[in-house]
C-alpha positions in Angstrom: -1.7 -25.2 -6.6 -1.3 -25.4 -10.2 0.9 -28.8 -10.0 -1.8 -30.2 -7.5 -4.5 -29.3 -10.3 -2.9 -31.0 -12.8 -1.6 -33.8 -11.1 -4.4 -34.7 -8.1 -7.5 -33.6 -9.8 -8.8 -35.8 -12.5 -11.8 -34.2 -14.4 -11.5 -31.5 -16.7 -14.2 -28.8 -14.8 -12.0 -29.2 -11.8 -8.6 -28.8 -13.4 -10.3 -25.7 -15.3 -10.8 -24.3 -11.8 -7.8 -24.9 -10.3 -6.1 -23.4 -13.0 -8.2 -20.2 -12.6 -7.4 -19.9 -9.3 -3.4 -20.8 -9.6 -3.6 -18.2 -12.2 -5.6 -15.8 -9.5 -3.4 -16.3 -6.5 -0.2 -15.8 -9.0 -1.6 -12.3 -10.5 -2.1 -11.3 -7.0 1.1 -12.5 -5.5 2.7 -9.8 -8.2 0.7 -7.4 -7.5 1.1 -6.9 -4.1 4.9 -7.7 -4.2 5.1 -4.8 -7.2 2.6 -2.7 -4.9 4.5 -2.6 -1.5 5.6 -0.3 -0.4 3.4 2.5 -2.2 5.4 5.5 -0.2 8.7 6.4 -1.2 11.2 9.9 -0.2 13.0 10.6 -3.4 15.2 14.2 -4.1 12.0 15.5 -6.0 9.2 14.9 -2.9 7.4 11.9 -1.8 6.7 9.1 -4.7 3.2 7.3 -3.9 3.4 4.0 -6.4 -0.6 2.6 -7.3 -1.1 0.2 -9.2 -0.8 1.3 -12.6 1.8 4.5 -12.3 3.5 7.0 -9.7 2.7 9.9 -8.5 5.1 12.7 -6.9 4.0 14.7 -4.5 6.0 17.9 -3.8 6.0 19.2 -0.4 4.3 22.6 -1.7 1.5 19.6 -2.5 1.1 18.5 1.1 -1.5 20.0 3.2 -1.1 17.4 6.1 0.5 14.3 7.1 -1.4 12.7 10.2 -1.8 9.2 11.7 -5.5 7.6 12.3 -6.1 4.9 15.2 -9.2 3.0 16.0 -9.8 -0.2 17.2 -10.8 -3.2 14.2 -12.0 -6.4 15.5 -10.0 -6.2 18.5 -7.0 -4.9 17.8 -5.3 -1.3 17.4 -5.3 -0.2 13.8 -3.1 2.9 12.7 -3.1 4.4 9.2 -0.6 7.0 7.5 -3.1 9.9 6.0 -1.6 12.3 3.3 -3.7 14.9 2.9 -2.8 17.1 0.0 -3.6 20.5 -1.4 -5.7 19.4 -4.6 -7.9 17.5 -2.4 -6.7 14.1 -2.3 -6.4 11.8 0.3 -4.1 9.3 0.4 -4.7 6.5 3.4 -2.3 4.2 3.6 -1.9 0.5 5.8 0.7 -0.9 7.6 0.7 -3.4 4.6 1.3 -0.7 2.0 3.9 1.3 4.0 5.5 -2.0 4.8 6.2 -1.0 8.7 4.5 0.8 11.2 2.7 3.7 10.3 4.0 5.6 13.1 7.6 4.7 12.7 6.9 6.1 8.8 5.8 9.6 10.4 8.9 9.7 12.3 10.8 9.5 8.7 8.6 11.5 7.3 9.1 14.4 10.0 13.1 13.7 10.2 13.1 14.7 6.3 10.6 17.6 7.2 7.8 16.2 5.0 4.9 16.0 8.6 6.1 19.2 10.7 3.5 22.1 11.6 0.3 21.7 10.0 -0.1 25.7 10.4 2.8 26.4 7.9 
């Protein structure tokens, strides 16, 4: 985009706005590749990467981990919930995990992060 604004486009507002949005689609292209995936399982408890910093969340920190399904436009949507004990809730996409939410729990569970929620 930003070789077609400086080559194809011939006045200067245009080439000003093409620029912006080169500049745009590049910031988010980082962002989202830096971002994903947001959930890690590290020997200190599950890492959850925003945008700015990590968090670790111990599995004393971990009230429940649960899947949510409803239909969007269509189409089945599942999310990955982390509830945890200070009140958070962390709701994460198949986008953020980077694979299917469901496939995530079964990790999860496997390294006895979702088991009983009664414990």
């Amino acid at each position: 985009m930003a070789i077609a604004c400086v080559t194809v486009v011939t006045d200067a507002p245009g080439r000003i706005l093409g620029g912006i949005a080169a500049l745009g689609l590049l910031v988010f292209a980082v962002g989202s590749w830096r971002a994903r995936p947001r959930l890690a399982i590290t020997p200190s408890g599950l890492v959850y990467h925003g945008w700015l910093r990590a968090q670790t969340l111990r599995r004393a920190d971990i009230k429940l981990i649960r899947i949510t399904e409803f239909r969007r436009i269509g189409r089945k949507v599942r999310l990955l919930e982390i509830d945890a004990s200070d009140g958070r809730l962390i709701v994460l996409s198949r986008w953020d995990l980077g694979g299917d939410p469901l496939g995530v729990l079964d990790v999860l569970t496997d390294a006895g992060y979702a088991g009983d929620p009664g414990r």
